[in-house]
C-alpha positions as CSV (number, residue, x, y, z in Angstrom):
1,X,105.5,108.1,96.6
2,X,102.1,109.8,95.3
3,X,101.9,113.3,93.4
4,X,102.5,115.3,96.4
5,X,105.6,113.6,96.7
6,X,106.7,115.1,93.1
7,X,105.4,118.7,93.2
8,X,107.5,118.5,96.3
9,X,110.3,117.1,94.7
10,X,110.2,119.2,91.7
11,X,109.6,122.5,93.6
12,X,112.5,121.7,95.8
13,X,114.4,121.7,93.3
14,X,113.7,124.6,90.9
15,X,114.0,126.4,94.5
16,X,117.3,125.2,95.9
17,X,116.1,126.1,99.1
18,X,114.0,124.6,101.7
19,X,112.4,127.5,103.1
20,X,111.2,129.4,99.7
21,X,110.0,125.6,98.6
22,X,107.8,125.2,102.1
23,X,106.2,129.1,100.9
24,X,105.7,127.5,97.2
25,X,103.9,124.7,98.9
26,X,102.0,126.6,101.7
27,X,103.8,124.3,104.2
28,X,105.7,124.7,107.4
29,X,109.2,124.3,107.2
30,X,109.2,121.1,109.9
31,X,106.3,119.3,107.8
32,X,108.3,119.9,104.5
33,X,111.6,118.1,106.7
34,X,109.7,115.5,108.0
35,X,108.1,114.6,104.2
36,X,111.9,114.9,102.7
37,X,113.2,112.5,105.1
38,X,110.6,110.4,104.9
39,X,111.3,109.9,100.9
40,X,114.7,109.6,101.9
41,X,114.3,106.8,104.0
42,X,111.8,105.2,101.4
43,X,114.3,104.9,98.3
44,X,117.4,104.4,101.1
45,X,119.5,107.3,100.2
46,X,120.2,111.0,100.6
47,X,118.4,113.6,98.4
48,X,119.8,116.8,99.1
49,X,122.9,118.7,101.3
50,X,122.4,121.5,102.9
51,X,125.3,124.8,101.8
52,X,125.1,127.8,103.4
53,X,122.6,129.2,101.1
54,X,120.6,126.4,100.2
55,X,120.5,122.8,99.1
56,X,122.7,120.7,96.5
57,X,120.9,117.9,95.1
58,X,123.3,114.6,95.5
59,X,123.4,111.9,92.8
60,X,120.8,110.3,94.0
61,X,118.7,113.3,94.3
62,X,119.3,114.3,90.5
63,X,118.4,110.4,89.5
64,X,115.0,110.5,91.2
65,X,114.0,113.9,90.6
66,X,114.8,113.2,86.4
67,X,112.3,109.7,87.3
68,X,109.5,111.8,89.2
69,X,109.4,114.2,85.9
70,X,109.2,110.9,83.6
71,X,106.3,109.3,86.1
72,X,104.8,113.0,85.9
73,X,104.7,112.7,82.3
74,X,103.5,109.9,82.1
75,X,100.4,110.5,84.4
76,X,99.7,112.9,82.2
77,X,99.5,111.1,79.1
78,X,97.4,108.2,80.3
79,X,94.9,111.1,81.2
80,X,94.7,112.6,78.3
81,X,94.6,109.1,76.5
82,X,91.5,108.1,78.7
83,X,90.2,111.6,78.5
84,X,90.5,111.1,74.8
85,X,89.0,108.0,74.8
86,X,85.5,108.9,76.7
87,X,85.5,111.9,73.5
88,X,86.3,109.8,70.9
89,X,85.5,106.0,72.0
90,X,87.5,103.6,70.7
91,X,88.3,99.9,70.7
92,X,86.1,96.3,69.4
93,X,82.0,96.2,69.4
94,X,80.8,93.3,69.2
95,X,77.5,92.6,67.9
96,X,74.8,88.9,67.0
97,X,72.1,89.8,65.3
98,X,69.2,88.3,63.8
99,X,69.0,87.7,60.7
100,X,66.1,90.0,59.8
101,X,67.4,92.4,61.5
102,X,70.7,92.1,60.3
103,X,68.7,92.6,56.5
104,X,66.8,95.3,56.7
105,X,68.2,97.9,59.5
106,X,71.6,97.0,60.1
107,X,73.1,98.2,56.7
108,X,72.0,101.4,57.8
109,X,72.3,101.6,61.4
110,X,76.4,100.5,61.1
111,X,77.2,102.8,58.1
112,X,75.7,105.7,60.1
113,X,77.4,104.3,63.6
114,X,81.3,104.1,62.0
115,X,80.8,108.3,60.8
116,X,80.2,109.3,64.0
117,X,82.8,106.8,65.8
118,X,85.6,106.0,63.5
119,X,87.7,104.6,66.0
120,X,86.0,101.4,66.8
121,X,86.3,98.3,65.1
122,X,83.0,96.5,64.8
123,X,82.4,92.8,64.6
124,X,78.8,91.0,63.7
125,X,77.5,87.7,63.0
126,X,73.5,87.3,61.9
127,X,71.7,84.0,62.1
128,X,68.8,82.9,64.1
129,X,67.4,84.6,67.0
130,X,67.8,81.6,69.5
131,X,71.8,80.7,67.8
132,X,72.8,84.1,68.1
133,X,71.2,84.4,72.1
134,X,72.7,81.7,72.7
135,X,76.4,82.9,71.4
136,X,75.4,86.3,73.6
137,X,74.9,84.2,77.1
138,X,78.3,82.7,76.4
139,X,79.7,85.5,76.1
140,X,80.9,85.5,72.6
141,X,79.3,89.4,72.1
142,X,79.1,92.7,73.3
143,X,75.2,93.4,72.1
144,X,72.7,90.8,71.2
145,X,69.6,92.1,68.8
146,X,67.4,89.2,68.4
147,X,63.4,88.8,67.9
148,X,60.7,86.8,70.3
149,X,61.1,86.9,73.8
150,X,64.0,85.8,75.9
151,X,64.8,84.9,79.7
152,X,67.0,88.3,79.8
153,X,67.5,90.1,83.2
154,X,70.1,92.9,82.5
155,X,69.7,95.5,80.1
156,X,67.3,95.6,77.3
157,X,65.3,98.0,74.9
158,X,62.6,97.0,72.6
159,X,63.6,97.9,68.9
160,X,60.8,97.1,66.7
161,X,57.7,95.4,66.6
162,X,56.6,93.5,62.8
163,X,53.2,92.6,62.4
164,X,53.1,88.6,60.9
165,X,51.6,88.2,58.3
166,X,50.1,85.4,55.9
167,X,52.5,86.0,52.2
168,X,50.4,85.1,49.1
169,X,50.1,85.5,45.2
170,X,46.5,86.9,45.4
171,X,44.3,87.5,48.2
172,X,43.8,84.6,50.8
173,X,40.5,83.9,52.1
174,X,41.3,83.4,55.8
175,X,39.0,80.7,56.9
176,X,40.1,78.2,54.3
177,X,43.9,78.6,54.7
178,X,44.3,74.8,55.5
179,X,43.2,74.2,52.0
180,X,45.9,76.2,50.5
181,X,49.4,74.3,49.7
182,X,51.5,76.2,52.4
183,X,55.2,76.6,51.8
184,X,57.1,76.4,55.5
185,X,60.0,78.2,56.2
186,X,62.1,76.1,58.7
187,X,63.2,79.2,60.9
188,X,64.2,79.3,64.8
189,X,61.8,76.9,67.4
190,X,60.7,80.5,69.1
191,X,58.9,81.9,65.5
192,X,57.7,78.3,65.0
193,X,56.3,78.4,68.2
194,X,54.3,81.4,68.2
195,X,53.3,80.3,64.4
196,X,51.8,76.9,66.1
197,X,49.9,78.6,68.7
198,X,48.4,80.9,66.5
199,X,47.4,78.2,63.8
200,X,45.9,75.9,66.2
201,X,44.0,78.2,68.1
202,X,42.6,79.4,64.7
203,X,42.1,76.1,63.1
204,X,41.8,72.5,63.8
205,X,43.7,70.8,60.6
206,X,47.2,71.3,60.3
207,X,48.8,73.3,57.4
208,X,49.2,71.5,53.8
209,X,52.5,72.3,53.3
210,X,53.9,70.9,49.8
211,X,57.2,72.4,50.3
212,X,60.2,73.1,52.9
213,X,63.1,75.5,52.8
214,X,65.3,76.9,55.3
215,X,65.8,79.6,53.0
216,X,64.0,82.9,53.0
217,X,64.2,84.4,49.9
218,X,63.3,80.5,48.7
219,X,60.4,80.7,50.4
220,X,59.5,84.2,49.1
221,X,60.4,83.4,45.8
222,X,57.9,80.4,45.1
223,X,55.6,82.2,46.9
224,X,55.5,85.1,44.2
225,X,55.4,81.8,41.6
226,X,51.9,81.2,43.3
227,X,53.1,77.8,44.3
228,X,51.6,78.3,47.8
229,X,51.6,80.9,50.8
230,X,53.6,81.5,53.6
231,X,53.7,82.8,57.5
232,X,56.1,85.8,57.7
233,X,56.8,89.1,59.6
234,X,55.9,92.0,57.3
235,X,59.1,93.1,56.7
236,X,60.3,90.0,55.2
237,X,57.9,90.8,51.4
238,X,59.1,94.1,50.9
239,X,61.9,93.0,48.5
240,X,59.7,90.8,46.8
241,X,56.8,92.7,44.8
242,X,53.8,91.2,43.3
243,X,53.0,89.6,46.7
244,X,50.2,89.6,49.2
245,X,50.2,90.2,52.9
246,X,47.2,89.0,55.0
247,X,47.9,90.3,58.6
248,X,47.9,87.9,61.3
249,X,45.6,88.7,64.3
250,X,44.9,86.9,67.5
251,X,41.5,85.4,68.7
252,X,40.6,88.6,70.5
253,X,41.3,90.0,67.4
254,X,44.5,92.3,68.3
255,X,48.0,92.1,65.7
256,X,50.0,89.2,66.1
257,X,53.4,91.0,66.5
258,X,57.0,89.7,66.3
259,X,59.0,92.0,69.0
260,X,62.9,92.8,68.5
261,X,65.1,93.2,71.6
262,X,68.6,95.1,72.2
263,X,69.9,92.8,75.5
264,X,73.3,94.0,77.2
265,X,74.9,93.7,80.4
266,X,74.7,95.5,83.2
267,X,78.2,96.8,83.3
268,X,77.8,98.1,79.5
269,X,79.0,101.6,80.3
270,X,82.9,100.3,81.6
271,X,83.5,99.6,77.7
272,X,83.5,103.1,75.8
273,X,82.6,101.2,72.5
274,X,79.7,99.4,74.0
275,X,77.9,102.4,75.8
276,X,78.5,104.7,72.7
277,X,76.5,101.9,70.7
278,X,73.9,101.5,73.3
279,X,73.5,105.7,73.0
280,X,73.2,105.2,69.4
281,X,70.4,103.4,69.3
282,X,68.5,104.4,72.2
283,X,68.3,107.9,69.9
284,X,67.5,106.1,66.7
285,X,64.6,103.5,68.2
């Protein structure tokens, strides 16, 4: 049984009559036959009789003929529904995000992403670049929107770029920064690595750090006490004012920059709420 089989069907019998159906259907009378008697013989029964002027539709006949209408019916509806569905997207999205991220663009980015989609239910979870990754190659999340660089070989888009910089009270004077109490924020092994690299290929003593907090607005906090400085992306100060940043540069003198990366799978585009996020953003960054 396809769709054929029901315009046939249905033609047959608004027509009552086999040869006005076979000029409905642009067919030839013996091809019309043969495709009756072959639906015959698939369901096991007999459709139609034949009167002298026509057809009568047995029992049988009337039974399938009210289920190819119903199956009609309900081909329709699951096009429109999908139809509907790639206009207005629907369904979960997914998203881990870093926590920076998550701070200072997400607010914004979501509240304008649920006007324009309505229908889809959004999920996030912010936290450190290298725990939410990780959560994202288990497959716990749709998106993953995470800073540094990662072993990703699907989809990706770069997002932003913050310069690091050095956080202080008052102006730092570059060349004695090992001097100056340094208070470390304890963030993901990927920032602390590129903050190692860049401090020992600047200097030879390590930082004198007098205080330790895996909290960032702790960090920032004493830091606009004057109880020391800190090593930060640029983003990070602008809710706290009265601070100084210094920005970082590498020995060939070019900005030390902290990249943040969109990944997603290949197959994004087979969910309808994933590719409408993944168009959202490539128009916004």
């Amino acid at each position: 049984m396809d769709n054929k089989d029901i315009l046939l069907l249905k033609t047959l019998y608004e027509e009552k009559n086999i040869t006005h159906t076979a000029k409905r259907l642009f067919l030839s009378q013996p091809a019309l036959t043969d495709r009756l008697k072959r639906l015959e013989a698939e369901f096991g029964c007999t459709l139609f009789l034949r009167q002298p002027r026509g057809i009568q539709f047995t029992s049988e006949g009337e039974l399938l003929y009210r289920y190819f209408l119903q199956a009609e019916a309900s081909y329709q509806k699951i096009q429109d529904t999908l139809s509907d569905a790639r206009i207005h997207p629907a369904g979960t999205l997914s998203i881990a995000c870093s926590n920076v991220f998550a701070k200072y663009h997400m607010p914004r980015i979501l509240t304008q992403f649920r006007k324009t989609y309505p229908r889809i239910e959004i999920h996030m979870k912010s936290g450190f670049s290298h725990d939410r990754y990780r959560d994202f190659l288990e497959g716990k999340y749709h998106i993953c929107i995470v800073r540094g660089e990662h072993n990703w070989n699907e989809e990706k888009r770069l997002l932003w770029q913050d310069p690091l910089c050095a956080f202080s009270k008052d102006s730092l004077n570059m060349d004695l920064l090992p001097s100056y109490p340094y208070i470390h924020y304890m963030t993901d092994p990927l920032f602390q690595n590129v903050l190692d690299d860049w401090w020992y290929a600047h200097y030879k003593k390590p930082p004198f750090t007098i205080i330790e907090t895996d909290a960032m607005d702790t960090c920032l906090k004493m830091v606009q006490e004057g109880l020391g400085f800190t090593l930060l992306s640029r983003s990070c100060g602008q809710d706290t004012p009265h601070i100084h940043p210094t920005v970082l540069t590498t020995v060939e003198g070019k900005l030390l920059l902290r990249e943040t990366w969109m990944f997603y799978r290949h197959n994004y585009h087979l969910l309808t709420s994933v590719k409408a996020f993944v168009d959202f953003m490539k128009e916004k960054y």
